[in-house]
Backbone bond lengths (Angstrom), bond angles and torsions (degrees), N, CA, C in turn:
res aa  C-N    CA-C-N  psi(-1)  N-CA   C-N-CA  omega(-1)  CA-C   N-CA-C  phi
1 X - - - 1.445 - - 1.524 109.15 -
2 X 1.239 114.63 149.98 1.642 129.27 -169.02 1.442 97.01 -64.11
3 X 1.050 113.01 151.86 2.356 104.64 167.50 1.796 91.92 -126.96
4 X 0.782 112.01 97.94 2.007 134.85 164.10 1.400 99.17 -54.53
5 X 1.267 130.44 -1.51 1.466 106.88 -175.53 1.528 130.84 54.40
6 X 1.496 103.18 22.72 1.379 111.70 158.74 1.240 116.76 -56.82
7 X 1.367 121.00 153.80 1.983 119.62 157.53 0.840 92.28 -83.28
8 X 1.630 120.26 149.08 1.135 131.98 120.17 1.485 139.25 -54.11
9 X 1.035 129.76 140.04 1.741 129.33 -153.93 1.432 91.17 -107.86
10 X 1.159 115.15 157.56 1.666 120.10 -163.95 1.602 95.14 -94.71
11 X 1.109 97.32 164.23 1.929 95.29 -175.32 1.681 104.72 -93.64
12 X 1.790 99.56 134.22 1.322 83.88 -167.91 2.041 99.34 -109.85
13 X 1.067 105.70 49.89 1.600 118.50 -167.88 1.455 88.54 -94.77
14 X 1.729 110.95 127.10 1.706 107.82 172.77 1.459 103.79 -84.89
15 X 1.306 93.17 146.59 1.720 93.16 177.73 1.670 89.03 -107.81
16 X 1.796 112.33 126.95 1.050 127.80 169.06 1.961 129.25 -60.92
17 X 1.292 91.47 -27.69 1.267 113.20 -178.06 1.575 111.12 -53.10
18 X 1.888 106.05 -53.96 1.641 102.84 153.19 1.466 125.33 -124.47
19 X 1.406 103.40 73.87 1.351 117.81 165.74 1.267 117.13 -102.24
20 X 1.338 101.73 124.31 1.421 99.60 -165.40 1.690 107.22 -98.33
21 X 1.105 138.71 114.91 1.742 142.93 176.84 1.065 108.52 -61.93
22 X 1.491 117.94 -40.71 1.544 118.81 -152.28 1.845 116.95 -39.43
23 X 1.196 106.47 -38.60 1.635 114.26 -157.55 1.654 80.83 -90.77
24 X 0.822 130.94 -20.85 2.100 106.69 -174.17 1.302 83.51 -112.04
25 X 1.515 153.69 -35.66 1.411 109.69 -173.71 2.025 104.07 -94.87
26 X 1.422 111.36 39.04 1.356 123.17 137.50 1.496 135.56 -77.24
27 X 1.724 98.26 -61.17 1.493 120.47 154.54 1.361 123.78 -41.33
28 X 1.767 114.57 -23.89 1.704 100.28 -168.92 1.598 74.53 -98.48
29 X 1.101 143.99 -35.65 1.345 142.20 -155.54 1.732 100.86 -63.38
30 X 0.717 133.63 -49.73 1.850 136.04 175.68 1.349 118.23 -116.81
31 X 1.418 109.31 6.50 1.596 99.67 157.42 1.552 110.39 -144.21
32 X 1.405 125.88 59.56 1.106 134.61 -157.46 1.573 116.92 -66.58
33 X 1.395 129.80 -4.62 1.635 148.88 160.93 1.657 109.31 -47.14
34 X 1.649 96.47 -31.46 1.908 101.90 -165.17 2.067 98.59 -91.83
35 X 1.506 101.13 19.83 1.409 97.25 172.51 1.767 107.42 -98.00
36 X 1.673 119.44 -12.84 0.712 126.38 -156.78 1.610 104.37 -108.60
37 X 1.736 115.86 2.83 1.396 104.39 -166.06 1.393 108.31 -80.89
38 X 1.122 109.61 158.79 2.121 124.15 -175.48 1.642 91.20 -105.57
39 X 1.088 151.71 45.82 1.602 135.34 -150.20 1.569 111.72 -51.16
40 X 1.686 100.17 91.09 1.246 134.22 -176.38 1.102 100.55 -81.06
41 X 1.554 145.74 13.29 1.620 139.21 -177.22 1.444 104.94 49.44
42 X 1.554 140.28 16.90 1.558 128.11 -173.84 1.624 86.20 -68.78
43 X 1.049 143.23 -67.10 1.630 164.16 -144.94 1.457 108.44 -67.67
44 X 1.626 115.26 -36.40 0.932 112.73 164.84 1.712 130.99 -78.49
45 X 1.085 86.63 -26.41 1.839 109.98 -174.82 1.152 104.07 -79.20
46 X 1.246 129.25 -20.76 1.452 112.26 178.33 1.899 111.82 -110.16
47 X 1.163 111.42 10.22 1.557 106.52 -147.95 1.371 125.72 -101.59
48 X 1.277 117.11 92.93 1.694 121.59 -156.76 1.299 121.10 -25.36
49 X 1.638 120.93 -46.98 1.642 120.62 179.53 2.128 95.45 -67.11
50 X 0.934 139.64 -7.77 0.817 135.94 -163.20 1.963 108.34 -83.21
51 X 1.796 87.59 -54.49 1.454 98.83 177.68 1.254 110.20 -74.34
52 X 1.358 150.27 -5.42 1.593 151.27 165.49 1.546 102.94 -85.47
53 X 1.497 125.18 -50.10 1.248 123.20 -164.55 1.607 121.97 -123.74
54 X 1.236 117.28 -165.85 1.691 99.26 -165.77 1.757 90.03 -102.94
55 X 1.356 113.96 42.68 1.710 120.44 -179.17 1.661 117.22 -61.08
56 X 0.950 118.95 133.80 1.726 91.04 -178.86 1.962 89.63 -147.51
57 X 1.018 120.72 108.14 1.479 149.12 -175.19 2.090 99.78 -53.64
58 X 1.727 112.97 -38.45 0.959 112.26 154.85 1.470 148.69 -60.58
59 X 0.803 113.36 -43.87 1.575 144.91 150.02 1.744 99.30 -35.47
60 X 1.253 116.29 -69.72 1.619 130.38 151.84 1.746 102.10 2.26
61 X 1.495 104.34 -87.64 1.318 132.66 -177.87 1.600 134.27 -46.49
62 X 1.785 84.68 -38.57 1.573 106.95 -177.25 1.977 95.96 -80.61
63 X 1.241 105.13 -62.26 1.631 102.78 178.11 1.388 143.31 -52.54
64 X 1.844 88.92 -22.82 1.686 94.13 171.74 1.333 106.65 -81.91
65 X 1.718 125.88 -35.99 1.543 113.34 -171.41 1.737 98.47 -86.55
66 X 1.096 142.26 -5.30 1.377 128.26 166.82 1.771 104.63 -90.33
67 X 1.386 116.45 2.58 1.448 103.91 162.20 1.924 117.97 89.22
68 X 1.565 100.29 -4.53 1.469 107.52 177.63 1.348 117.62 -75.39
69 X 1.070 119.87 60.23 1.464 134.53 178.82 1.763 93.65 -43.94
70 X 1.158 154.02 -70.69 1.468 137.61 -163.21 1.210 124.24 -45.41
71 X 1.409 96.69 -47.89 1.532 100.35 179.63 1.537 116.53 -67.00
72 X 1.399 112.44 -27.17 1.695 121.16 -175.51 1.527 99.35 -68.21
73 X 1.617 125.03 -35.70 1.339 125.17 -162.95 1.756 109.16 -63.06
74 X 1.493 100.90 -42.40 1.607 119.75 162.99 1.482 121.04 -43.62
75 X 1.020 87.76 -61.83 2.013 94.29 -166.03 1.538 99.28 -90.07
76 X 0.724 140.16 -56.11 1.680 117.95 158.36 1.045 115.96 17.17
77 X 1.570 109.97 -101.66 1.471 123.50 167.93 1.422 131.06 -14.27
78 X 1.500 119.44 -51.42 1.301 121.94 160.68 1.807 121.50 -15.86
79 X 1.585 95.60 -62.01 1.489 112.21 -164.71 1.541 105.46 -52.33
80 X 1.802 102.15 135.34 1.079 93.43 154.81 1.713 134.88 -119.59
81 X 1.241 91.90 47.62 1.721 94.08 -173.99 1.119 140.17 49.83
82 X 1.225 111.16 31.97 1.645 123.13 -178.06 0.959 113.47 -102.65
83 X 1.387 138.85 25.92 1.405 140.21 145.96 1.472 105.62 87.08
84 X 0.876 106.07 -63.53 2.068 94.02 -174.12 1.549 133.83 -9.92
85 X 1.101 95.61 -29.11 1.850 102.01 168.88 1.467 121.19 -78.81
86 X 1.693 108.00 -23.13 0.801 126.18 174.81 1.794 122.49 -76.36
87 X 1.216 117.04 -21.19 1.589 142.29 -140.62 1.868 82.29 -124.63
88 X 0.898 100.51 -54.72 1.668 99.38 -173.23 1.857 130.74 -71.51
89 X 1.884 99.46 -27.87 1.369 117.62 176.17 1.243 110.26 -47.65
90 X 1.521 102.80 121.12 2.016 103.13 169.87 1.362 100.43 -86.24
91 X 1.717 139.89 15.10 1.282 117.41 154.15 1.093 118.01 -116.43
92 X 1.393 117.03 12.90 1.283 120.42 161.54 1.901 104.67 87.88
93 X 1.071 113.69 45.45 1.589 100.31 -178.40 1.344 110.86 -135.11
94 X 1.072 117.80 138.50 1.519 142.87 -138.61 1.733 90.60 -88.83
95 X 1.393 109.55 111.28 1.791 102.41 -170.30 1.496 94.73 -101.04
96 X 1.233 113.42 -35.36 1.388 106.62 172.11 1.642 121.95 -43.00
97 X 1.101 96.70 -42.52 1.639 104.85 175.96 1.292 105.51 -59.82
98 X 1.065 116.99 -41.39 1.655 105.59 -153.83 1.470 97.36 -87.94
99 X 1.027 125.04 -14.09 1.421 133.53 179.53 1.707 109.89 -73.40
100 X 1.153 104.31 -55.45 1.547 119.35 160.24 1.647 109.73 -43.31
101 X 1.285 113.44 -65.88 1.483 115.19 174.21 1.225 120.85 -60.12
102 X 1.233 146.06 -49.46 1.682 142.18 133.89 1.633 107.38 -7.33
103 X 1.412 112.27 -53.94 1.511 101.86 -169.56 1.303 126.87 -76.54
104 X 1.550 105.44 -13.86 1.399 137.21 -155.21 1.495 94.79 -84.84
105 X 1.440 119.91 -67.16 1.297 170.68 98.50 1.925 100.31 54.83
106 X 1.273 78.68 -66.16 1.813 97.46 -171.60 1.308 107.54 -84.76
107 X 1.467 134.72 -61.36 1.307 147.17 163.99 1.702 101.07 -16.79
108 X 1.503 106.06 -78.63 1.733 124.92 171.78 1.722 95.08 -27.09
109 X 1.220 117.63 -71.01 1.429 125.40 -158.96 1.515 113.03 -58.24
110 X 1.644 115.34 -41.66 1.661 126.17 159.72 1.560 108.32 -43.45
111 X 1.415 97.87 -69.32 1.737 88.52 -171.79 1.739 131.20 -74.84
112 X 1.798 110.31 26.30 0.897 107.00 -161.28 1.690 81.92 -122.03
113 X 1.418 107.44 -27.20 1.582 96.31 160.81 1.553 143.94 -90.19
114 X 1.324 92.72 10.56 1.267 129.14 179.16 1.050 123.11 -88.83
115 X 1.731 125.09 -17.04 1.238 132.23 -142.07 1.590 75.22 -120.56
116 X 1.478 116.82 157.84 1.163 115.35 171.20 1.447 128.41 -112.19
């Protein structure tokens, strides 16, 4: 068969086997509003680290409920807490928080594999 030099696209199928929950059924545990988000891009569209960097507040949402804790540890950081995602949500849920709790979240999870 011919090879066109297409890419191949990485598979984006979660494998349950190692999906890890722990870090989102934290997040629904003290910020239970982020069970209700539609990720309508409002949060992203308005969000200062967003317009400087390749930040995207959705991505946020999509990675914590598919369980990719590495990649969340990365983009985290980006944020800079200026509320606008927060100010803009039509369901009203506090992203700052959950961003905080992600960080909280992961940190906890480092020093628990750390510990011997």
């Amino acid at each position: 068969m011919n090879d066109f030099s297409y890419l191949k696209p990485a598979s984006r199928q979660i494998d349950f086997d190692k999906f890890d929950d722990r870090l989102l059924l934290y997040v629904l545990k003290y910020e239970l509003s982020f069970a209700t988000c539609i990720s309508c891009g409002g949060c992203t569209a308005t969000c200062s680290a967003g317009n400087l960097t390749n930040f995207n507040v959705r991505k946020i949402g999509l990675w914590l409920r598919r369980g990719e804790t590495e990649k969340l540890s990365e983009e985290i950081g980006k944020c800079m807490f200026c509320g606008k995602c927060t100010l803009i949500c039509p369901r009203d849920i506090n992203i700052r928080n959950v961003i905080l709790l992600i960080k909280k979240r992961i940190s906890m999870l480092k020093t628990e594999k750390e510990m011997p």
